[in-house]
N, C-alpha and C positions, 0 to 999 in steps of 0.2 A: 296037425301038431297040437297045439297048447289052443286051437278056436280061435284064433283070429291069423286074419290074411297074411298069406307070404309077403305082400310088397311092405306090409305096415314092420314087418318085423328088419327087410331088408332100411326100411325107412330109417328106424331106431339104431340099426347096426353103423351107419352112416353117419348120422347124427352131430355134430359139433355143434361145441355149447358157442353161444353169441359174445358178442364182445360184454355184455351186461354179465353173463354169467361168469366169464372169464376174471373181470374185473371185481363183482363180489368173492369168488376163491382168490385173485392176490390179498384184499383186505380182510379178508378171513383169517390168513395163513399173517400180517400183520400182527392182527390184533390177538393171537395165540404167542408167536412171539413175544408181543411186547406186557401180554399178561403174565407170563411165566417170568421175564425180568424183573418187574414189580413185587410179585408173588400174589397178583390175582386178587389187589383193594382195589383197583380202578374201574369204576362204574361206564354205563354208555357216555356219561358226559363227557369226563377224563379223556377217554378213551377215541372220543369224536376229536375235541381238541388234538391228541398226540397224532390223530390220524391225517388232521388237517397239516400241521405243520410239516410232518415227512414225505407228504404226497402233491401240497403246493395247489392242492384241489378241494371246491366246496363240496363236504359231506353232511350229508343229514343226520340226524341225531336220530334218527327213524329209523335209519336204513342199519345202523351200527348196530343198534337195539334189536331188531331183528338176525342179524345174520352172527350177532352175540348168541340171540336163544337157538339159531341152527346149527352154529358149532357146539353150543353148552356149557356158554363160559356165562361164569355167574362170578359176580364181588364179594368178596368176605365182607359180612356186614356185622360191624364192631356191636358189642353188646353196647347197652342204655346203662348208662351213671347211676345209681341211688342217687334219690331225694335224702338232701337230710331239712329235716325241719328246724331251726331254730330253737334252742335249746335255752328256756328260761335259767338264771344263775339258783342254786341252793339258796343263798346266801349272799344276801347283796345288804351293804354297809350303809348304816345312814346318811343322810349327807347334811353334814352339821356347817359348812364353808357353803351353802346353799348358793354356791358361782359368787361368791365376796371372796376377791383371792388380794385383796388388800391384806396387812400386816403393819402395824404401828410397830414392831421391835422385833430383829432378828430373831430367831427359833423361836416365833412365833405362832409360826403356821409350817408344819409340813407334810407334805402329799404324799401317798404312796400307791402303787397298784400293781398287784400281784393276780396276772391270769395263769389260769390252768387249761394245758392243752393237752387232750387226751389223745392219741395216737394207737387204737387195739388196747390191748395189756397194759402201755406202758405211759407212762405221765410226766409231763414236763411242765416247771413254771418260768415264768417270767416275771421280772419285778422291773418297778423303775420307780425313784423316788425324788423328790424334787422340795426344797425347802426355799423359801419366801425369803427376801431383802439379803439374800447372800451369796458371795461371789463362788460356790463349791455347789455345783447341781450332780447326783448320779442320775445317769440316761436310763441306763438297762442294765440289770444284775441279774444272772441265770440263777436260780437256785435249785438246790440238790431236788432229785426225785424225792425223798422225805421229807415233809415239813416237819421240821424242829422249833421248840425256843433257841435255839443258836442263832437263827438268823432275823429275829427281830430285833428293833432297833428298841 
């Protein structure tokens, strides 16, 4: 036939897989299941865990790992963030109150701080302004995507 002995081929015809193997094909057929529910983010670790708690039995993180690469289930692995660097200001305002936020006489002294937040294409400010020995403080005033004189004080 095919070279090699009749009884080895009767041998294999007979054959029944061991309670080891048996038991790696139910957690196989598990861990196919419970990848397709997720939609296939869950890695050997996850994936160890969810098997621990449905099966009431210690499995190895080894064992999962391997019999993950003989079925050929693999995790979406999320792309990496951009770095953004730290972005020096244009334009940064002297600082004439050098941290002296004392004031001898109302509208004395008053503060203001308008950040720009850029988002793609499109631009947004914030403002908040805050004036010394007086009972009327503004917190936070959105202002228009255009900077105008309209909205200085």
């Amino acid at each position: 036939m095919a070279g090699i002995p009749r009884s080895s081929y009767y041998k294999w015809l007979s054959h029944k897989p061991s309670l080891h193997q048996q038991e790696n094909q139910r957690l196989s057929q598990i861990m196919l299941l419970l990848c397709e529910r997720v939609g296939g983010i869950y890695g050997y670790r996850r994936l160890t865990l969810h098997l621990r708690r449905q099966t009431n039995q210690p499995i190895n993180h080894k064992r999962v790992n391997r019999l993950m690469k003989l079925a050929g289930i693999q995790s979406i692995i999320r792309r990496k963030r951009k770095k953004y660097a730290c972005s020096t200001p244009q334009h940064t305002a002297e600082n004439v109150l050098n941290r002296k936020f004392r004031a001898e006489a109302p509208n004395e002294e008053w503060l203001t701080d308008i950040t720009e937040f850029r988002y793609g294409s499109a631009q947004r400010h914030s403002g908040s302004s805050r004036q010394h020995n007086c009972l009327v403080c503004i917190r936070s005033v959105t202002v228009p995507s255009r900077t105008t004189s309209s909205i200085s004080i």
